[in-house]
Each structure stands twice: as C-alpha cells, then as structure tokens.
C-alpha positions in Angstrom: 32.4 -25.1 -34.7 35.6 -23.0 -35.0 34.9 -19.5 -35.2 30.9 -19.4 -34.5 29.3 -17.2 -31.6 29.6 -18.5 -28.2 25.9 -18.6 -26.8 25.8 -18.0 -22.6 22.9 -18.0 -20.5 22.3 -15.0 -18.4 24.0 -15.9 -14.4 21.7 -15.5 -11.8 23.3 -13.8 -8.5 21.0 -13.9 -5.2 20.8 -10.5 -5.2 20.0 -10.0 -8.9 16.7 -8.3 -10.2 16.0 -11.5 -12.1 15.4 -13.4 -8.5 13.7 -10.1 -7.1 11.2 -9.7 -9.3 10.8 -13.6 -8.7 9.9 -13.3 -5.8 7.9 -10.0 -6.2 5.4 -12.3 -8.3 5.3 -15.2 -6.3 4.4 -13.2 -3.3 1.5 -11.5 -4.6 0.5 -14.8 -5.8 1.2 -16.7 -2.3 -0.9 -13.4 -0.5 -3.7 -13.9 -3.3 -4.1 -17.7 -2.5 -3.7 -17.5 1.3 -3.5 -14.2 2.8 -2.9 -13.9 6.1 -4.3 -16.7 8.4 -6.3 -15.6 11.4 -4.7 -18.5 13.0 -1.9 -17.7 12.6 -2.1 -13.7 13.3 -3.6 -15.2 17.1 -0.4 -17.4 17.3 2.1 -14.8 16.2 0.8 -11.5 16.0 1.8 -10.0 12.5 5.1 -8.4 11.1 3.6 -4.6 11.2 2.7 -5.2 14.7 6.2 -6.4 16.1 7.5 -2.9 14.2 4.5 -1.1 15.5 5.6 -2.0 19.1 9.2 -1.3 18.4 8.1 2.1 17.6 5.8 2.5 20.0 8.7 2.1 22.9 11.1 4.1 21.0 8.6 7.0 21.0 8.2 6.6 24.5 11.7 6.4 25.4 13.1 8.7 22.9 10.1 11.4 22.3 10.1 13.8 25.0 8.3 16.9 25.5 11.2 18.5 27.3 13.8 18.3 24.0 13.7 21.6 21.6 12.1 21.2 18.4 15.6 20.1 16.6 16.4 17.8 19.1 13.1 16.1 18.9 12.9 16.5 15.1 16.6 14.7 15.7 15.2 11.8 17.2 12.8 11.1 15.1 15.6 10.5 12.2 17.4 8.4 14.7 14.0 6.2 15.3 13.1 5.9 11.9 17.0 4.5 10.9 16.9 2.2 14.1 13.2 0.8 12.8 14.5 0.4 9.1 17.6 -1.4 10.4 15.6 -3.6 12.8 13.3 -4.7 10.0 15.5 -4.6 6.8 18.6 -6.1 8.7 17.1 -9.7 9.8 14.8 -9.6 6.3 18.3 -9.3 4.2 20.0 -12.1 6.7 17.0 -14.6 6.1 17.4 -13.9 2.4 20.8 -14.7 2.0 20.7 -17.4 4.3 18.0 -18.7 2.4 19.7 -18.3 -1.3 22.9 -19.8 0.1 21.2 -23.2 1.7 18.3 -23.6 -0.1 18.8 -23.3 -4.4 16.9 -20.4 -6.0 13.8 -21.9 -6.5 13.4 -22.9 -3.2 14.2 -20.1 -1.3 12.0 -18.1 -3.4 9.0 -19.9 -2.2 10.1 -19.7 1.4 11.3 -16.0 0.7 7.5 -15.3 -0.8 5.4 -16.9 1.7 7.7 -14.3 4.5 7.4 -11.4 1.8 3.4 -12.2 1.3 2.1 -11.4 5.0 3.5 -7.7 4.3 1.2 -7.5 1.4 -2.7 -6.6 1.8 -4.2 -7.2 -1.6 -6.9 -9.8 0.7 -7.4 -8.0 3.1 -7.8 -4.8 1.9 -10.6 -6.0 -0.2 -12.6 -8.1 2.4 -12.7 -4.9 4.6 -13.3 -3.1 1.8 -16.3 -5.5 0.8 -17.6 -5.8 4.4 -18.4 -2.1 4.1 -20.3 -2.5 0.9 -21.9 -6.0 2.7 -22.8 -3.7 5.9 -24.9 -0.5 3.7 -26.6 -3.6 2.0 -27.8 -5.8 5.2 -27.9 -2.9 7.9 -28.0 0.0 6.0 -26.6 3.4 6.9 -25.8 1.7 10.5 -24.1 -1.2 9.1 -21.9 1.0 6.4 -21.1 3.2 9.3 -19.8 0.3 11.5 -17.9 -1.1 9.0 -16.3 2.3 7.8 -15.2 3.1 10.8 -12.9 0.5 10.8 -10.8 1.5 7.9 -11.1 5.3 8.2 -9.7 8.0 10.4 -12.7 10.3 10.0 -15.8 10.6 12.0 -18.7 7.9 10.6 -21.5 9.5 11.9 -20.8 13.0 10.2 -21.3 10.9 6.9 -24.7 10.0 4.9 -25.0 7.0 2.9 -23.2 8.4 -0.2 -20.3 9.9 2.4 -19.7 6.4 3.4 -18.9 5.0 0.3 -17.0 7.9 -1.0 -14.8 6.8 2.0 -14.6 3.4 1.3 -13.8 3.8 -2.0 -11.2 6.2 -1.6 -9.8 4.1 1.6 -9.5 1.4 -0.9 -7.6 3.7 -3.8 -5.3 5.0 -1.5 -4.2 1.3 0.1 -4.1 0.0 -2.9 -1.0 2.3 -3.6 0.6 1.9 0.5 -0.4 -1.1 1.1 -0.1 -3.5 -2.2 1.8 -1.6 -5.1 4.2 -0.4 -2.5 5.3 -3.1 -1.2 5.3 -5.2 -4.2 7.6 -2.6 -5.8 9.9 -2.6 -3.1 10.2 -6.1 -2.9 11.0 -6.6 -7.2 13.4 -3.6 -6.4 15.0 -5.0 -3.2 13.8 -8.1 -2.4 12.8 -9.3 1.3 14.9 -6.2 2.5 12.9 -4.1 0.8 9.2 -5.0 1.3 10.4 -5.3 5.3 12.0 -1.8 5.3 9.3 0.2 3.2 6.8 -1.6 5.8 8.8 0.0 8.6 8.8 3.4 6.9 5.0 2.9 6.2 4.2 2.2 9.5 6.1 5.0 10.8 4.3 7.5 9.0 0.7 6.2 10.1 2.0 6.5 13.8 4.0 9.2 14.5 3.9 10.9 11.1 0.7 13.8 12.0 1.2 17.3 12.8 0.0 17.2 16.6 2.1 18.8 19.2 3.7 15.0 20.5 4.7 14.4 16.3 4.5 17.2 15.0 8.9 17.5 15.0 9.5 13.5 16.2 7.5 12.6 12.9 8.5 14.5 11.0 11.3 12.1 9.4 8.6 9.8 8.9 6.1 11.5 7.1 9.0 13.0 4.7 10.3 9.4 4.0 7.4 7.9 3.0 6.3 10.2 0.9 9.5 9.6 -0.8 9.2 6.0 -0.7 5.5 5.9 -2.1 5.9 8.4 -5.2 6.9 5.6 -7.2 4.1 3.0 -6.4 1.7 6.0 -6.7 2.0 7.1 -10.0 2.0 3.0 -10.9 -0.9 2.5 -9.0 -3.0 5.2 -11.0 -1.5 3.2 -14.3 -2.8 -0.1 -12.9 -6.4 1.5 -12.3 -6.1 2.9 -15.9 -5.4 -0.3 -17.5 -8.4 -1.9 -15.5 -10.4 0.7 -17.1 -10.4 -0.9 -20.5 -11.3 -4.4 -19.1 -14.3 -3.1 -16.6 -17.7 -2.7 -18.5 -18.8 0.8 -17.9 -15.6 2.1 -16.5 -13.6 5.3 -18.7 -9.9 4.9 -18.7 -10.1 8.0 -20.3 -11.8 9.4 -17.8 -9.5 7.8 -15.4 -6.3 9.5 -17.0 -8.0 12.8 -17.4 -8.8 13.2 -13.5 -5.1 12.2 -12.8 -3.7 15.0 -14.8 -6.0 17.5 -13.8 -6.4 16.7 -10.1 -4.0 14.4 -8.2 -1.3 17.4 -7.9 -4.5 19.3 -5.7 -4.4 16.6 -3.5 -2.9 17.7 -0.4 -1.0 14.3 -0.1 1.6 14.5 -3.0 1.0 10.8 -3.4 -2.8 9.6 -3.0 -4.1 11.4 -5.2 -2.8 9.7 -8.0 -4.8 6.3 -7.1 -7.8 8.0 -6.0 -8.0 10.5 -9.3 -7.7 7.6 -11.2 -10.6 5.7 -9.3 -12.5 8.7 -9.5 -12.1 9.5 -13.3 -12.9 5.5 -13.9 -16.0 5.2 -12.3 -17.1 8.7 -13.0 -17.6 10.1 -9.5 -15.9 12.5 -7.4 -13.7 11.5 -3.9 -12.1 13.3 -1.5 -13.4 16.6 -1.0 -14.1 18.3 2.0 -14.4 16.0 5.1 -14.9 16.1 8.7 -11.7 13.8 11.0 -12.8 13.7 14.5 -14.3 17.4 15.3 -12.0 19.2 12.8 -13.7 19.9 9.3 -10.4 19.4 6.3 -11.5 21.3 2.9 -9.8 18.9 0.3 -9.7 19.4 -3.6 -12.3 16.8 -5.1 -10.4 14.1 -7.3 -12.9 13.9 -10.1 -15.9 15.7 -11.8 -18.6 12.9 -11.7 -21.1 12.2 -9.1 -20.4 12.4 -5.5 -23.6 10.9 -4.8 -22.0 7.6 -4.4 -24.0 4.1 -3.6 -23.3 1.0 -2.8 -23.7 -0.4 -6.3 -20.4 2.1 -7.2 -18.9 0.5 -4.1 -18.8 -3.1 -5.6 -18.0 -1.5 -9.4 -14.7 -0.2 -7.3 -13.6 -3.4 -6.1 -14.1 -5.2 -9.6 -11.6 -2.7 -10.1 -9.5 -3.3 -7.9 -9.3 -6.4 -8.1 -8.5 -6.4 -12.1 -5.5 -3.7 -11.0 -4.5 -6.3 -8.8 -4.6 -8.9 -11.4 -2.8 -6.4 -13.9 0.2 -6.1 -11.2 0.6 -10.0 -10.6 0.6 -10.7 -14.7 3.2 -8.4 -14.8 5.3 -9.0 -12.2 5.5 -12.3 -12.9 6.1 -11.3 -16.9 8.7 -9.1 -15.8 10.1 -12.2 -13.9 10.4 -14.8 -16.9 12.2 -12.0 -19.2 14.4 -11.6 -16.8 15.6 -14.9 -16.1 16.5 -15.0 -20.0 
C-alpha cells in the first residue's frame, strides 16, 4: 500500500552480536550436556594444554635470568601478544571459515561444540563434588585428597571446616575465571574471544606470581587478566545473588551485603566479588587467613557468618552454583532471541 511503513528484518552479519551471543548460549548448553570427554582429552589433549605448552617454551626460550628487570618485564608483553595471537588468530579463521561455508545455524553448532571445551561449568562442579563425596566416605583424609587437587594451598594445614572453606571458595572463584569469563568473552567476541581470554587466563595461572623467575616476565599477565575478568566478576556475584532467591535457606540479601562490604578487601581485585557473594548467601565466612605451601597469607574474610564450615554447606554451595549456572544459560540464550529480532 502506497505510502505505509516499510517493515525490515534486522540483517545478521557473521560478526554481529546477534550470532555471538548465539553461540554464547549454545556453548554453555553443548558444555552442560557433554562436557569435555575423557576420551577425547586422551586422544587430543585439551585446548588450555596446547596454550599451556606454548607458553611453557616461550618462558623457557624467552625468560632469562640474565635480562634486567625491564627487559624481562619486556618479554613477558611480547609472550603474552604472541599467546593471544596464536590462540585468537586460528579461533577467528575457523569462525569465518565456518560462517562463510556453512549458513548461520550451522556453524553455530560447529562453532559451540569448539567454544564449549573452553568452558568448565562440568567440571568445575564434579571436582567440586568429589571433595564434598571424599569428607563424606573418607573423611578428613578423603576431603584432603580431593582438595588438594583444586587448590594451591597446603591440605594438611587444614581441619575439616578449612577444607570446605576451600572448596567452596575454589568453586566461587572458578565460577567467575573459568565459566562467566569465558562465556562473556565469547557473547562479546565470539570463538576469538573465548580462545584469547583462555590464553590470557592461562597466562596468569602460570607465569603470573611474584617469585623471583615471574615476578617481571609475568607481570603482563597478571595485569591483563585482571583486566579481562572485572567484568565477569562483578556478573558472577549478580548470578550468585539471583540464585539466592531460588535456593531455600540461602539470603540474597545477605549475599549483596557481603559484596559491598567486602569484595574491595580482597587482595585480588576480582575474586572477591564471587566469593563475597557465596559467602553472604550461605551465611559463612571464606577466605581469611590461609597457609600456601610453608608461607602463612593473612586475607580479609569475605563474610560475617560461620567459618565453621561442613560438608552439608559444601553441597548447599553447589545447588548454588549450579542455579547461577542455570541463571547464565537462560539468559544468554534470552539475550540471543532478542537479538536476532
């Protein structure tokens, strides 16, 4: 009819957020469904190992002890740009490749099932769980055991309640690096962006510690991913809020009073956010002073509750978790619909 509106639908370019928050969602959903398979990791390794052993022989060939602090500190910008390009550069090939051969909706599902094995909402929980599953069948023994394999400090310094202030805190602070992270990165960037925060994150959990080797070659990578996780940090504590109303027994309130009073006394400018936030929901306290190897580290407690943790508080964590998680794909995938229009 001459002279009414002319209606068009929204276009869709590859590297539009519409298709990036696409395949945000169907990633988490691919990594909630199928993780990571064991076979699979025996075949092939994993992604964060092929980075870590990139990094590994660039710190050997590029970290020496001979170079003066700003040549060192020097090298370790130059390392962490050569590990973001090695990992971002074939990620954003295989997505374009795969948007220009395959139709949207099929490369997204090929694009999501690469983009899922750099997300750790599975895993993170079963190792989570098995610590809970060790306190219960083994004891203090068992909790240790299974601890140790998701913390840096020293198990045996810790009681019953120490191991599963750990554990939950462990499981706060990954939920932030290791699923919100990359999920953000990946609705912001797309395959380019999961892969190169990876390479950032792994960076920092290698060479990024104040030790005489990293101390100046790390420092890049500590400083970056600081940068790179404040986002997903702050949107991590919401996600734990919001799981607060749905958990039985759990305070969001309390949850959004312990972030504003104590995730800025967190000597990491980004975990504290997720572990406040666990704390204040489950009314306890985390962090706190704790003992890494032989050397005793006097943190600010996140919290006011009881740091008398137990193993029942353990499993009301991962309920939480798991509802944050579930809070994270519901929007993603939200997000994703209004902005295909």
């Amino acid at each position: 009819m001459l002279g009414s509106p002319r209606v068009t639908r929204p276009s869709h370019s590859p590297l539009s957020l519409a298709t990036h928050l696409a395949l945000a969602a169907t990633a988490l959903l691919a990594e909630v469904a199928f993780g990571y398979p064991d076979a699979l990791f025996r075949a092939i390794r994993h992604p964060v190992v092929w980075i870590g052993a990139l990094l590994a022989a660039l710190d050997r060939a590029l970290n020496r002890a001979t170079l003066p602090r700003p040549a060192r500190r020097g090298m370790g910008v130059l390392t962490v740009l050569a590990l973001i390009a090695a990992s971002a550069g074939p990620a954003a090939l295989l997505q374009g490749a795969a948007l220009a051969w395959l139709g949207r909706a099929l490369a997204i599902a090929v694009l999501a099932v690469l983009a899922s094995s750099l997300l750790a909402q599975r895993s993170l929980f079963s190792h989570v769980r098995a610590v809970a599953d060790g306190l219960e069948r083994a004891g203090l023994a068992g909790g240790r055991h299974a601890v140790a394999q998701i913390v840096g400090r020293n198990p045996q310094t810790l009681d019953e309640a120490g191991v599963v202030r750990a554990a939950i805190e462990s499981l706060a602070e990954n939920f932030s690096d290791g699923v919100v992270a990359p999920a953000f990165w990946c609705a912001v960037l797309g395959l380019p962006g999961i892969a190169g925060y990876k390479a950032v994150n792994t960076a920092d959990s290698m060479i990024g510690h104040r030790t005489p080797r990293h101390e100046a070659f790390g420092w890049a990578a500590a400083r970056l991913d600081d940068v790179v996780n404040l986002p997903a940090s702050r949107l991590s504590a919401f996600w734990l809020l919001c799981a607060a109303f749905l958990l039985p027994g759990a305070s969001a309130r309390g949850a959004a009073r312990a972030v504003w009073r104590d995730a800025g006394k967190h000597r990491s400018p980004n975990a504290g956010w997720p572990e406040a936030a666990m704390a204040g929901a489950l009314g306890l306290r985390l962090a706190g002073p704790r003992v890494y190897g032989t050397t005793r580290v006097d943190d600010a407690w996140m919290g006011d509750g009881r740091a008398e943790a137990t193993p029942a508080d353990l499993r009301r964590a991962l309920a939480l978790y798991r509802i944050a998680c579930g809070l994270q794909v519901l929007a993603a995938t939200a997000l994703a619909f209004i902005a295909q229009g």
